[in-house]
PQR file with spaces between the fields and no chain letter, atoms N, CA, C, O and H, PARSE charges and radii, in Angstrom:
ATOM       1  N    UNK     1     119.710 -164.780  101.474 -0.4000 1.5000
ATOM       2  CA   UNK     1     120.607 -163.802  100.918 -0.0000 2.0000
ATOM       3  C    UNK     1     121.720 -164.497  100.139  0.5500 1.7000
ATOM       4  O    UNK     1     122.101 -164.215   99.003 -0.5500 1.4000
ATOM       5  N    UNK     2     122.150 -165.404  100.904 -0.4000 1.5000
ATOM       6  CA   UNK     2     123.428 -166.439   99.639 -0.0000 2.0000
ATOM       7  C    UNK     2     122.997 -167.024   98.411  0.5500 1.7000
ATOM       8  O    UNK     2     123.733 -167.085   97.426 -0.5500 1.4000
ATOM       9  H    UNK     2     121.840 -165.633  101.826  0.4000 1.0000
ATOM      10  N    UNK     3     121.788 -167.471   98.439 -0.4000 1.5000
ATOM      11  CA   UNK     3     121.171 -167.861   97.147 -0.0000 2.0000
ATOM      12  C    UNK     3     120.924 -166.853   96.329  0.5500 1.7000
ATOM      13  O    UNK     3     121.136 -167.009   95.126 -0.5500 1.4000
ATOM      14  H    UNK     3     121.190 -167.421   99.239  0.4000 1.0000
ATOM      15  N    UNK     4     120.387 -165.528   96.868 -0.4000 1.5000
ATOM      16  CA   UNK     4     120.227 -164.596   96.205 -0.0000 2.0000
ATOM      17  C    UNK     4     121.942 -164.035   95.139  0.5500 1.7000
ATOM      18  O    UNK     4     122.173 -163.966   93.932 -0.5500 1.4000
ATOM      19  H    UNK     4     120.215 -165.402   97.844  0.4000 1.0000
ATOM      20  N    UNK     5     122.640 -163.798   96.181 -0.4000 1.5000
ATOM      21  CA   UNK     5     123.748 -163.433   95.826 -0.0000 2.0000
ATOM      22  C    UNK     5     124.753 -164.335   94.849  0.5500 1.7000
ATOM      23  O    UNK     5     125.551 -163.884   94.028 -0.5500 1.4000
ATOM      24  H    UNK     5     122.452 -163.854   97.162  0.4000 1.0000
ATOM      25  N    UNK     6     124.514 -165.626   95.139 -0.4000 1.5000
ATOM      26  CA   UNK     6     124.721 -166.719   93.807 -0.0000 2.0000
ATOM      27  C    UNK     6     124.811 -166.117   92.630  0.5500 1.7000
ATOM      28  O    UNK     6     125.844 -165.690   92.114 -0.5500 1.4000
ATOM      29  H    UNK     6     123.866 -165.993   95.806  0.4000 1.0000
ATOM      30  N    UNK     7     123.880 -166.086   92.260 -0.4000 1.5000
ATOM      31  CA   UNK     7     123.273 -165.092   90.944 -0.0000 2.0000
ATOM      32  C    UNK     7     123.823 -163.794   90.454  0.5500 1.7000
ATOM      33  O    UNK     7     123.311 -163.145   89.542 -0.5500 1.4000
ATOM      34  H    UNK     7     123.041 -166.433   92.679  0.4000 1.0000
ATOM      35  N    UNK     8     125.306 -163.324   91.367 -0.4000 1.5000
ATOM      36  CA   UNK     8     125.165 -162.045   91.162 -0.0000 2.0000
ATOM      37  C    UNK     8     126.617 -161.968   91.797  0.5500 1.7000
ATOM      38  O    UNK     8     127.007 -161.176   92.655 -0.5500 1.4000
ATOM      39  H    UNK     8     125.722 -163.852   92.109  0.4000 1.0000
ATOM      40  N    UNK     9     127.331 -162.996   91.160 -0.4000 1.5000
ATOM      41  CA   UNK     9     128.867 -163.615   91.628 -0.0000 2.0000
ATOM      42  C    UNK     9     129.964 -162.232   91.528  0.5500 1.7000
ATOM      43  O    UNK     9     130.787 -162.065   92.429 -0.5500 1.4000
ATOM      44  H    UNK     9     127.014 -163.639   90.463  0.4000 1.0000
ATOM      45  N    UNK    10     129.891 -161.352   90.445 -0.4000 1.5000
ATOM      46  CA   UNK    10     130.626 -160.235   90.295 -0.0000 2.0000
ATOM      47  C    UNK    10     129.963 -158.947   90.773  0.5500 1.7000
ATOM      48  O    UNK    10     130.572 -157.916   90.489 -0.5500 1.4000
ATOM      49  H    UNK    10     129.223 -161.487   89.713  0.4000 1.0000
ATOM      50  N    UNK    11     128.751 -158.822   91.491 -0.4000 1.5000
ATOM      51  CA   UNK    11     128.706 -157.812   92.356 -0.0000 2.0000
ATOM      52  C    UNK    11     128.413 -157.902   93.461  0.5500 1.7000
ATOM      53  O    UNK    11     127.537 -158.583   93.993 -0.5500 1.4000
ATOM      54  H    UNK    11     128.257 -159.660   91.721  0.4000 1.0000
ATOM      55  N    UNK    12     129.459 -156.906   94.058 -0.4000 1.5000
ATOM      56  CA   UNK    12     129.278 -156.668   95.437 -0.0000 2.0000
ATOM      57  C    UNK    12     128.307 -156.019   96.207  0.5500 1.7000
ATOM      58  O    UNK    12     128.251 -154.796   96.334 -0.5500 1.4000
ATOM      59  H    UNK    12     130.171 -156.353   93.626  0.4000 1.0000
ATOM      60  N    UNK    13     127.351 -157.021   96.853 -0.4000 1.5000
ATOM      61  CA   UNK    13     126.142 -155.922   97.282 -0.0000 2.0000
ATOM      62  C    UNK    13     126.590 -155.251   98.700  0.5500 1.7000
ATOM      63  O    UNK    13     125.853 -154.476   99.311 -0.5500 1.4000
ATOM      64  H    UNK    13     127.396 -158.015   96.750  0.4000 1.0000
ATOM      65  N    UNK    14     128.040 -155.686   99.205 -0.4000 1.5000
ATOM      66  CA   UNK    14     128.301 -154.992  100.726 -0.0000 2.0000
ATOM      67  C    UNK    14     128.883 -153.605  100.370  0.5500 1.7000
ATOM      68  O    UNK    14     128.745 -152.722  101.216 -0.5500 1.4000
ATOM      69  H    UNK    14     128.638 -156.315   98.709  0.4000 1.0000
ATOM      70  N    UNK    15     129.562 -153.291   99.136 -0.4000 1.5000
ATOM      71  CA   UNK    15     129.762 -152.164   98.951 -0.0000 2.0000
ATOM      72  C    UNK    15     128.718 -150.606   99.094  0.5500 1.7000
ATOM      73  O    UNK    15     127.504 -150.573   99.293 -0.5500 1.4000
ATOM      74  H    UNK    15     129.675 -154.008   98.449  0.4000 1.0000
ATOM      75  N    UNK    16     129.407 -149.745   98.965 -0.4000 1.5000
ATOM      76  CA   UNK    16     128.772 -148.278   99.270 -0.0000 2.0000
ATOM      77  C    UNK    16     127.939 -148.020   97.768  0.5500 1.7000
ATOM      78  O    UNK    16     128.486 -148.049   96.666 -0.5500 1.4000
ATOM      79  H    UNK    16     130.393 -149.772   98.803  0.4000 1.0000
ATOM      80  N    UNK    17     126.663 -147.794   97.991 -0.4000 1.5000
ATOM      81  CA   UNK    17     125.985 -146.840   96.648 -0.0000 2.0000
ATOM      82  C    UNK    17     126.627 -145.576   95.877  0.5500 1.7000
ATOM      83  O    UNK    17     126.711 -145.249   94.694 -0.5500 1.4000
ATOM      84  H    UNK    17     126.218 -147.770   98.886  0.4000 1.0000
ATOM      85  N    UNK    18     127.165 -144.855   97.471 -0.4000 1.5000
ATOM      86  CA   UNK    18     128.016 -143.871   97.271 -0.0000 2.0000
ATOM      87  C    UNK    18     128.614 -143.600   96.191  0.5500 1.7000
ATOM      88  O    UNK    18     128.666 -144.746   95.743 -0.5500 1.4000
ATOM      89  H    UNK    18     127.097 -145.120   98.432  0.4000 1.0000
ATOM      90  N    UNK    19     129.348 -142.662   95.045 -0.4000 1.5000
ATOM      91  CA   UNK    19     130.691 -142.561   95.175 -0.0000 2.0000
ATOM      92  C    UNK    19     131.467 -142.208   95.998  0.5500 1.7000
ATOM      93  O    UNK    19     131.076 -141.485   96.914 -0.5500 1.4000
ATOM      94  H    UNK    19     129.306 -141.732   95.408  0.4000 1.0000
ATOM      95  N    UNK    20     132.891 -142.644   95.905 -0.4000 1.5000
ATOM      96  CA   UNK    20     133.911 -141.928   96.554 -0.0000 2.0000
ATOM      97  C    UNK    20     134.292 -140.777   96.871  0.5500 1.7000
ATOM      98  O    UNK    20     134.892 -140.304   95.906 -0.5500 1.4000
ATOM      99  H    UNK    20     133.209 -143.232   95.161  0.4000 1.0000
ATOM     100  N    UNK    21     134.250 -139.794   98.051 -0.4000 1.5000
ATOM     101  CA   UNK    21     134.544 -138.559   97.488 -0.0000 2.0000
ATOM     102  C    UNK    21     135.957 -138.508   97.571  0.5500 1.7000
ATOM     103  O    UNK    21     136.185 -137.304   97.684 -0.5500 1.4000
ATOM     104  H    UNK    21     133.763 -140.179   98.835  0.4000 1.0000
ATOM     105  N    UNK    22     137.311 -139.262   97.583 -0.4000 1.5000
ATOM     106  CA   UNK    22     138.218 -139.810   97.268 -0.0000 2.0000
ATOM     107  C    UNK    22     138.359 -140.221   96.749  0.5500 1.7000
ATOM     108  O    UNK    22     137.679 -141.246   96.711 -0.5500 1.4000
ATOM     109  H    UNK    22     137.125 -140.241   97.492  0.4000 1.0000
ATOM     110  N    UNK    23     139.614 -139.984   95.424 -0.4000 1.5000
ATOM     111  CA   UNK    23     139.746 -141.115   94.865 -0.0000 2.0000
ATOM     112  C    UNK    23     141.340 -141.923   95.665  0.5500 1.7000
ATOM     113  O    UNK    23     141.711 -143.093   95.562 -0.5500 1.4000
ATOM     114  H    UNK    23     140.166 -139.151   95.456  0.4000 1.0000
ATOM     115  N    UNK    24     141.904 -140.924   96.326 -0.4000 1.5000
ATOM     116  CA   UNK    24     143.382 -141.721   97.552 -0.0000 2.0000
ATOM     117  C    UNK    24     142.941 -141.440   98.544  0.5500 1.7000
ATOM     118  O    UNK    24     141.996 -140.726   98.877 -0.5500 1.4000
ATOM     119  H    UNK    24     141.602 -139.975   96.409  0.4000 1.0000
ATOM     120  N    UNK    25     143.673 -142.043   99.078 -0.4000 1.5000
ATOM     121  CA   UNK    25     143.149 -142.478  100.674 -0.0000 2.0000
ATOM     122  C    UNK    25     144.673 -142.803  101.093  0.5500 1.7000
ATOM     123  O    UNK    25     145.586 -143.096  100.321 -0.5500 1.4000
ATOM     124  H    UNK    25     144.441 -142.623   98.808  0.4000 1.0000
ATOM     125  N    UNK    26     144.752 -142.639  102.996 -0.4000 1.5000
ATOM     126  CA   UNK    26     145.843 -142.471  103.434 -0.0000 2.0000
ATOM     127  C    UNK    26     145.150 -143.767  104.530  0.5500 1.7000
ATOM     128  O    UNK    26     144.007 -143.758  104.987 -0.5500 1.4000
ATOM     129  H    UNK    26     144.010 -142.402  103.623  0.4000 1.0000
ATOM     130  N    UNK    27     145.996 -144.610  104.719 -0.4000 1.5000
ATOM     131  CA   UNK    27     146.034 -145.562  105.397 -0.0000 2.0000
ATOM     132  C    UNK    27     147.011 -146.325  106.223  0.5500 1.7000
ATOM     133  O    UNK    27     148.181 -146.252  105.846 -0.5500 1.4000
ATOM     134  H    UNK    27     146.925 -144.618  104.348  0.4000 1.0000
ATOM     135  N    UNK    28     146.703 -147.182  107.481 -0.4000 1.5000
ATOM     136  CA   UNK    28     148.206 -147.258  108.024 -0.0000 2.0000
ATOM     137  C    UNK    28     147.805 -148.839  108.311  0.5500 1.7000
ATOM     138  O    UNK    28     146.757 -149.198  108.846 -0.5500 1.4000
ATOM     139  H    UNK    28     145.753 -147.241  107.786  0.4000 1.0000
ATOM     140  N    UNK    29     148.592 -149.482  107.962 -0.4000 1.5000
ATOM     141  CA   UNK    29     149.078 -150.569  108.387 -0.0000 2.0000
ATOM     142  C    UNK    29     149.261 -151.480  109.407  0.5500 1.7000
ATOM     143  O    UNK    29     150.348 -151.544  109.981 -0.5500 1.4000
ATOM     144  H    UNK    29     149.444 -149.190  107.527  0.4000 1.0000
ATOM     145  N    UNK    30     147.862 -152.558  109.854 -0.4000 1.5000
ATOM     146  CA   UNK    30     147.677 -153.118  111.106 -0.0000 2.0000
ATOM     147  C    UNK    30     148.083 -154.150  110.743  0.5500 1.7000
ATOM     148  O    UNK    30     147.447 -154.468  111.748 -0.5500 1.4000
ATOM     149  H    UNK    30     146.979 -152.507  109.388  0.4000 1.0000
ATOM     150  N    UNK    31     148.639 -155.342  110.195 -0.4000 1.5000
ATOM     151  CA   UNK    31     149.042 -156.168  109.915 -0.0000 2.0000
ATOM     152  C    UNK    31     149.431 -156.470  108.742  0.5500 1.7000
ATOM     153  O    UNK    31     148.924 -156.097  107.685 -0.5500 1.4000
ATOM     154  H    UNK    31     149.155 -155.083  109.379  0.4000 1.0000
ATOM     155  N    UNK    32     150.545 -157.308  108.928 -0.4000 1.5000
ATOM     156  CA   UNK    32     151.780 -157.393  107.617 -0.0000 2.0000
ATOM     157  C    UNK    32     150.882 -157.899  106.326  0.5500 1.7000
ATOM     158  O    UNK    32     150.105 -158.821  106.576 -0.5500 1.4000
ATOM     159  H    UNK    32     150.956 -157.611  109.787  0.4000 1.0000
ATOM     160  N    UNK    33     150.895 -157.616  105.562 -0.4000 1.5000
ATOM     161  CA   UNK    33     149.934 -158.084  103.840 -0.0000 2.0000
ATOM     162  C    UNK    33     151.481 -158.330  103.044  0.5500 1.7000
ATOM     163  O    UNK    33     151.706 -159.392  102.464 -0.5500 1.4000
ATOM     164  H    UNK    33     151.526 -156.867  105.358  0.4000 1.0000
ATOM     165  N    UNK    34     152.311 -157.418  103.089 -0.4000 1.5000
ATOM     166  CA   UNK    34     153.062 -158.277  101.723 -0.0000 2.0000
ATOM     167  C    UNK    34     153.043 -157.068  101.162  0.5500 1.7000
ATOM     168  O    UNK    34     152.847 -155.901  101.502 -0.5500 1.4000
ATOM     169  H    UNK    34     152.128 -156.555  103.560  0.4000 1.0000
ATOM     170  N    UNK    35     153.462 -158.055   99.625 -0.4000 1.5000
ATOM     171  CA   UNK    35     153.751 -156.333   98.779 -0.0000 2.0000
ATOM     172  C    UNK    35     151.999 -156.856   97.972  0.5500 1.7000
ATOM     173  O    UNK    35     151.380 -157.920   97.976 -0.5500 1.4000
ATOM     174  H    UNK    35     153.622 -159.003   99.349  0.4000 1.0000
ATOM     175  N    UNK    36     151.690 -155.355   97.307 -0.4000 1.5000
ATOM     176  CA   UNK    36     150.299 -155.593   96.513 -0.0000 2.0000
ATOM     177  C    UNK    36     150.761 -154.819   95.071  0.5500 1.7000
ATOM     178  O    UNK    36     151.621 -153.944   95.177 -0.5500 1.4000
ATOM     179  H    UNK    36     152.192 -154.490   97.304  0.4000 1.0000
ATOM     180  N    UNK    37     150.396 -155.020   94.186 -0.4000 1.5000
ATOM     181  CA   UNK    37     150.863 -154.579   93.286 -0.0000 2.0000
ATOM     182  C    UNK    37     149.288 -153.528   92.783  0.5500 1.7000
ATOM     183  O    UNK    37     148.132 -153.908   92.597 -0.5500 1.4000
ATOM     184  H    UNK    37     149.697 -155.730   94.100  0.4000 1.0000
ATOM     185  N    UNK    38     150.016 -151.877   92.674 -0.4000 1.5000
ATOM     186  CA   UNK    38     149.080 -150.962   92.202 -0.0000 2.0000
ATOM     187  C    UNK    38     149.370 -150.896   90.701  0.5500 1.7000
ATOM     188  O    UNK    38     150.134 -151.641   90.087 -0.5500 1.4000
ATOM     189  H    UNK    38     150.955 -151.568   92.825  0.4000 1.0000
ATOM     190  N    UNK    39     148.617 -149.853   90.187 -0.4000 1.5000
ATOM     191  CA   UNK    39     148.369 -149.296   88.979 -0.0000 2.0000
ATOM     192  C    UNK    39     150.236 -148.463   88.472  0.5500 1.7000
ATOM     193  O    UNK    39     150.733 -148.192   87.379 -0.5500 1.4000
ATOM     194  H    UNK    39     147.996 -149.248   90.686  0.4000 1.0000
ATOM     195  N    UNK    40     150.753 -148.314   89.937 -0.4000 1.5000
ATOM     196  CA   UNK    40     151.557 -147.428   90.196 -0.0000 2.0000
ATOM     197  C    UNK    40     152.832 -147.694   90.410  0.5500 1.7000
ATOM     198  O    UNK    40     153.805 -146.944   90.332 -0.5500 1.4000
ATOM     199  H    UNK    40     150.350 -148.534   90.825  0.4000 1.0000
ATOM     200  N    UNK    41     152.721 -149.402   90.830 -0.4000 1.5000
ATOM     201  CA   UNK    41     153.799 -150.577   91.014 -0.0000 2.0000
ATOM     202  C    UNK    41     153.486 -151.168   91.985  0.5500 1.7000
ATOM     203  O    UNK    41     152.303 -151.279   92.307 -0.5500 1.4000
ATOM     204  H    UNK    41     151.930 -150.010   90.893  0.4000 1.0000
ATOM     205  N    UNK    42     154.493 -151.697   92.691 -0.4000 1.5000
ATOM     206  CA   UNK    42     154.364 -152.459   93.759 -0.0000 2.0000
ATOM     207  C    UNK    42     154.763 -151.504   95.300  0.5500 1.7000
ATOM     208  O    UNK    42     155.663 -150.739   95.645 -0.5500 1.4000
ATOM     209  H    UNK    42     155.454 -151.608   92.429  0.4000 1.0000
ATOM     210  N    UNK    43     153.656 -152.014   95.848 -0.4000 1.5000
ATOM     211  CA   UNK    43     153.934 -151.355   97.598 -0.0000 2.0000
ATOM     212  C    UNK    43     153.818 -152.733   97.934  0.5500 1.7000
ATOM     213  O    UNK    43     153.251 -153.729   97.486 -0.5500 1.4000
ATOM     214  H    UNK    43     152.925 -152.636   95.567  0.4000 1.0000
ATOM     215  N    UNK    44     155.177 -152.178   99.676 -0.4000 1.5000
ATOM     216  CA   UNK    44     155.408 -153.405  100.623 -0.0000 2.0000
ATOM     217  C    UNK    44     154.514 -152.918  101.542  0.5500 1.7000
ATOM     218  O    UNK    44     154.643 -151.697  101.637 -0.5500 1.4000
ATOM     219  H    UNK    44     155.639 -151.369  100.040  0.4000 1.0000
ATOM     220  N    UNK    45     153.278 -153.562  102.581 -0.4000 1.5000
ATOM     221  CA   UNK    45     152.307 -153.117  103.586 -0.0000 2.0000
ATOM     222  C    UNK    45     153.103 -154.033  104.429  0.5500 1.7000
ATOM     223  O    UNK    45     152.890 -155.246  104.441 -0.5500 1.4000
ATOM     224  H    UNK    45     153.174 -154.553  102.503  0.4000 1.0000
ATOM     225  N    UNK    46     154.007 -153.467  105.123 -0.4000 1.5000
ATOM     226  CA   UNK    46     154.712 -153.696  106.653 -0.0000 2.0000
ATOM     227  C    UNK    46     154.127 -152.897  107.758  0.5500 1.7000
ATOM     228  O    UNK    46     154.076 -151.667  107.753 -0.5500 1.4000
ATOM     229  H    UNK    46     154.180 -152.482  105.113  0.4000 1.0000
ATOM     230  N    UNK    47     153.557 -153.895  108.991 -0.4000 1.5000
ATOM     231  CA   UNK    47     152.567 -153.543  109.982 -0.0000 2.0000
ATOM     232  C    UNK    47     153.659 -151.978  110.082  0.5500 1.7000
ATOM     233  O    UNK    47     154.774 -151.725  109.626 -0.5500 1.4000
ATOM     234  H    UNK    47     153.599 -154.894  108.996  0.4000 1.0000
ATOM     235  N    UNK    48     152.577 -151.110  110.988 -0.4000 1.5000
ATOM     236  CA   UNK    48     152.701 -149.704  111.382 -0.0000 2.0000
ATOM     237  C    UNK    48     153.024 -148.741  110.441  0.5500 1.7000
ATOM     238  O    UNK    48     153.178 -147.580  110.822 -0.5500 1.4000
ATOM     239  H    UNK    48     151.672 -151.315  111.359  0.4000 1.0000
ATOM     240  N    UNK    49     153.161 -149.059  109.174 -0.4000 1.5000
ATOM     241  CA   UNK    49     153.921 -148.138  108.098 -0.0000 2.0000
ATOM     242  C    UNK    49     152.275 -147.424  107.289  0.5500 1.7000
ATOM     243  O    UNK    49     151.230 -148.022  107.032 -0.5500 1.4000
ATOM     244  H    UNK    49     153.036 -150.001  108.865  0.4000 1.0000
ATOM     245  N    UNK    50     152.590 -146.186  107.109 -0.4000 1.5000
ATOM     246  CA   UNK    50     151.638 -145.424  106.266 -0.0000 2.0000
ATOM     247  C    UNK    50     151.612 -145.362  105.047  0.5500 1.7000
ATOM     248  O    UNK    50     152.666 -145.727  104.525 -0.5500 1.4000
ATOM     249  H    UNK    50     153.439 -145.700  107.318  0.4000 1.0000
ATOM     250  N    UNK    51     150.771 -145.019  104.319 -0.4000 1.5000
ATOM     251  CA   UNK    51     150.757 -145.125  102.501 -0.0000 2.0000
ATOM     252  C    UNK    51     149.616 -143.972  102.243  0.5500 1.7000
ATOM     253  O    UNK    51     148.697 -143.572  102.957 -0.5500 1.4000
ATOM     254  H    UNK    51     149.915 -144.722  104.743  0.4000 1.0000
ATOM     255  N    UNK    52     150.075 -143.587  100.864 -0.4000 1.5000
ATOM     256  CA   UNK    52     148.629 -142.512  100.236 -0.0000 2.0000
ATOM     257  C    UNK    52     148.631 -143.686   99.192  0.5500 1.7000
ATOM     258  O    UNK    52     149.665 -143.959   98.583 -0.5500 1.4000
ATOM     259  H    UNK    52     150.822 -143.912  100.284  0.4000 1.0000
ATOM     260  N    UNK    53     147.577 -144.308   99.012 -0.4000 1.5000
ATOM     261  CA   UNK    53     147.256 -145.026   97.646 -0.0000 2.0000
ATOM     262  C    UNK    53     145.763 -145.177   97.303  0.5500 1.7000
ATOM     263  O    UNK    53     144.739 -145.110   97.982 -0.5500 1.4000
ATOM     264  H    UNK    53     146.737 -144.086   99.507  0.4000 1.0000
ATOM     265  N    UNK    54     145.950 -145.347   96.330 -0.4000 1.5000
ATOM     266  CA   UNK    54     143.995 -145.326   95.604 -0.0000 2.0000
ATOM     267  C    UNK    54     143.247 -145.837   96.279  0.5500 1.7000
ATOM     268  O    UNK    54     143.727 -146.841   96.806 -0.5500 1.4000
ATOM     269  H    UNK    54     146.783 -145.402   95.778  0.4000 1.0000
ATOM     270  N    UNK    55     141.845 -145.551   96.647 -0.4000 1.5000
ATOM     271  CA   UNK    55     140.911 -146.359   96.919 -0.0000 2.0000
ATOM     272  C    UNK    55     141.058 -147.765   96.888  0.5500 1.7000
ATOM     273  O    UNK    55     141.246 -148.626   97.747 -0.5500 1.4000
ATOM     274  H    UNK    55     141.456 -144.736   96.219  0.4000 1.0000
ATOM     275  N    UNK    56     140.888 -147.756   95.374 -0.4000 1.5000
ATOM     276  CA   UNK    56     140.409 -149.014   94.980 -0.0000 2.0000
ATOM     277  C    UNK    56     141.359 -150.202   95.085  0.5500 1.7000
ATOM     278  O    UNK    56     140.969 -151.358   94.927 -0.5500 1.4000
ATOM     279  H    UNK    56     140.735 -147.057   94.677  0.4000 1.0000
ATOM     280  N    UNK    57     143.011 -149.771   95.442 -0.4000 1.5000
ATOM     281  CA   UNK    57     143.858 -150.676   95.584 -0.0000 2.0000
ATOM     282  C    UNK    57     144.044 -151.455   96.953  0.5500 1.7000
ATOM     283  O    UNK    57     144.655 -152.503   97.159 -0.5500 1.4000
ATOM     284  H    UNK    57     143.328 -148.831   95.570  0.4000 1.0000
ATOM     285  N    UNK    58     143.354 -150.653   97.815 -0.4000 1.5000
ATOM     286  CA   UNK    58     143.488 -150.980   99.404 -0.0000 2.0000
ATOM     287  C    UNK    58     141.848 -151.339   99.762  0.5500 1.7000
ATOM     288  O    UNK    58     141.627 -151.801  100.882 -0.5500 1.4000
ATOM     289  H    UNK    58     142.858 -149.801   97.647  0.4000 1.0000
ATOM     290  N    UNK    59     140.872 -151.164   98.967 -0.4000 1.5000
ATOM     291  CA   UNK    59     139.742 -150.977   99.840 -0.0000 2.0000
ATOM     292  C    UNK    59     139.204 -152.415  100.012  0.5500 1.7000
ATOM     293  O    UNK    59     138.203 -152.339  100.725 -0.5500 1.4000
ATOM     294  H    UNK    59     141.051 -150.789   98.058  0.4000 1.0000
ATOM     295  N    UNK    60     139.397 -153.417   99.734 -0.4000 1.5000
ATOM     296  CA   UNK    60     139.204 -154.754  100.400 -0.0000 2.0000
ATOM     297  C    UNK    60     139.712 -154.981  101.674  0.5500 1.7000
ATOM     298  O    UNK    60     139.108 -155.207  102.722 -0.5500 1.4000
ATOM     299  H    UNK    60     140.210 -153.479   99.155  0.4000 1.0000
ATOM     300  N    UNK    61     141.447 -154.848  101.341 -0.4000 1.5000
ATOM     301  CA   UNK    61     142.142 -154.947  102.658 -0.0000 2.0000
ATOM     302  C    UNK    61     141.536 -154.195  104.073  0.5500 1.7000
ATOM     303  O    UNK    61     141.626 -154.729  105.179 -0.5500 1.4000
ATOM     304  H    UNK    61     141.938 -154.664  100.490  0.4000 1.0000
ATOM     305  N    UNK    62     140.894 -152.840  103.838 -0.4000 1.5000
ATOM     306  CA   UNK    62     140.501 -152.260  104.914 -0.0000 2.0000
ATOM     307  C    UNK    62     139.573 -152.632  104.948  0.5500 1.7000
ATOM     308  O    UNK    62     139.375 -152.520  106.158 -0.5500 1.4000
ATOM     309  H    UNK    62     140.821 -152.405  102.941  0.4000 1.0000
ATOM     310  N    UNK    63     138.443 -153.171  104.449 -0.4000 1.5000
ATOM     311  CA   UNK    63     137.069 -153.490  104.767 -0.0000 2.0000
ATOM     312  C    UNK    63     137.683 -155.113  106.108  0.5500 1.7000
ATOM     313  O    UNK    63     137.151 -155.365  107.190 -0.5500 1.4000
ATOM     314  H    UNK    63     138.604 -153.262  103.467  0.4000 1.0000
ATOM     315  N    UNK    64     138.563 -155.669  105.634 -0.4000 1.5000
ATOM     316  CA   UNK    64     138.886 -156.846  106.236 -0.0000 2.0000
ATOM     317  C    UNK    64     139.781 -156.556  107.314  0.5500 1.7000
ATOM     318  O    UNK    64     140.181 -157.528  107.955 -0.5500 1.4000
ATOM     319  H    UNK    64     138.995 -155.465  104.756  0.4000 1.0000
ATOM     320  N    UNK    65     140.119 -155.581  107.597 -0.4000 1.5000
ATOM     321  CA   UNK    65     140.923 -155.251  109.139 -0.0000 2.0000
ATOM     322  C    UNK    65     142.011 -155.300  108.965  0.5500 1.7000
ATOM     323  O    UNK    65     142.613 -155.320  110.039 -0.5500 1.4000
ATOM     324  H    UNK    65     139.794 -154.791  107.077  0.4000 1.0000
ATOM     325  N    UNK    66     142.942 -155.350  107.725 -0.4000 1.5000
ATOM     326  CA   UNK    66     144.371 -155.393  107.531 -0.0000 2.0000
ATOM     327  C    UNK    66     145.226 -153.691  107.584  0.5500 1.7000
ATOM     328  O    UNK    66     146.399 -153.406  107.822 -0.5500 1.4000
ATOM     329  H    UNK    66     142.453 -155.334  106.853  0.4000 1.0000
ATOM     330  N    UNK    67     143.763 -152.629  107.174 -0.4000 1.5000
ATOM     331  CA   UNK    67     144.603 -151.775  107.176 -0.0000 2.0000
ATOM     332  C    UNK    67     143.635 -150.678  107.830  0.5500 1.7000
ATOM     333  O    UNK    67     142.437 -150.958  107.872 -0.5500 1.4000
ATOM     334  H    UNK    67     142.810 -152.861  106.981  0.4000 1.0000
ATOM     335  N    UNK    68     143.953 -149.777  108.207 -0.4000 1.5000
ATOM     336  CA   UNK    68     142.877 -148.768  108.605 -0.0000 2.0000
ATOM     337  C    UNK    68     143.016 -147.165  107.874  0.5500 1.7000
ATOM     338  O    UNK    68     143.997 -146.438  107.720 -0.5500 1.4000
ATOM     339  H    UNK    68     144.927 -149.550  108.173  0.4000 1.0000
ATOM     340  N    UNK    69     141.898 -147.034  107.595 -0.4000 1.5000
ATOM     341  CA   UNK    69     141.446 -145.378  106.811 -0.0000 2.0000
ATOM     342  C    UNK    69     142.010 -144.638  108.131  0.5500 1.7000
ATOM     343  O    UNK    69     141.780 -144.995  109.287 -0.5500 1.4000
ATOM     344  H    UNK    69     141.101 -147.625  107.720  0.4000 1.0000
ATOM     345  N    UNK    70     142.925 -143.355  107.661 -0.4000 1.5000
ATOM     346  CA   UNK    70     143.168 -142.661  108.204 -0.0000 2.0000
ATOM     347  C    UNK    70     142.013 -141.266  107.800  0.5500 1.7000
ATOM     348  O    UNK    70     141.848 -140.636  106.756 -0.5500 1.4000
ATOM     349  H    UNK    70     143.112 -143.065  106.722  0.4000 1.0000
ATOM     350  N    UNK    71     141.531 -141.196  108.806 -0.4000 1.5000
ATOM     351  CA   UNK    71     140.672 -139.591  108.099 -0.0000 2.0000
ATOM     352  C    UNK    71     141.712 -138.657  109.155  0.5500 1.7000
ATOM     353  O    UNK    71     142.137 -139.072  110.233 -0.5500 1.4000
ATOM     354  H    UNK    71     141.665 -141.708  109.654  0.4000 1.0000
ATOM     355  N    UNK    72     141.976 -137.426  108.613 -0.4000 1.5000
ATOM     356  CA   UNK    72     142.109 -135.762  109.418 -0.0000 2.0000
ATOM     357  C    UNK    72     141.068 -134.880  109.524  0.5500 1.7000
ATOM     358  O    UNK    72     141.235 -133.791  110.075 -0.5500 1.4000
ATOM     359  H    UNK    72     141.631 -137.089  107.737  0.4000 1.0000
């Protein structure tokens, strides 16, 4: 699979086929990240604190355990 994926440096094959049926997402804050800079400016991600921000600006961080999808 790494050799395979060599070949194929700018796509992500762990991602969803899906689309999004979101395009924001509400997420809360398990460990400190810093500020990240959106489309929208800059957010500070200080552990326990909540955010509505895009998908696409957070969705690494949550795949990696820094932040967690809030669903209702």
């Amino acid at each position: 699979m790494t050799q395979y994926r060599m070949h194929f440096l700018d796509l992500d094959i762990n991602s969803s086929l899906l689309p999004p049926k979101e395009l924001f997402v509400e997420v809360r804050v398990l460990e400190d990240c810093g500020r990240i800079q959106t489309e929208y400016g800059t957010v500070n991600l200080v552990k326990n604190s909540q955010h509505y921000l895009r998908r696409t600006d957070v969705e690494r961080l949550v795949q990696q355990g820094y932040l967690k999808h809030l669903d209702y």
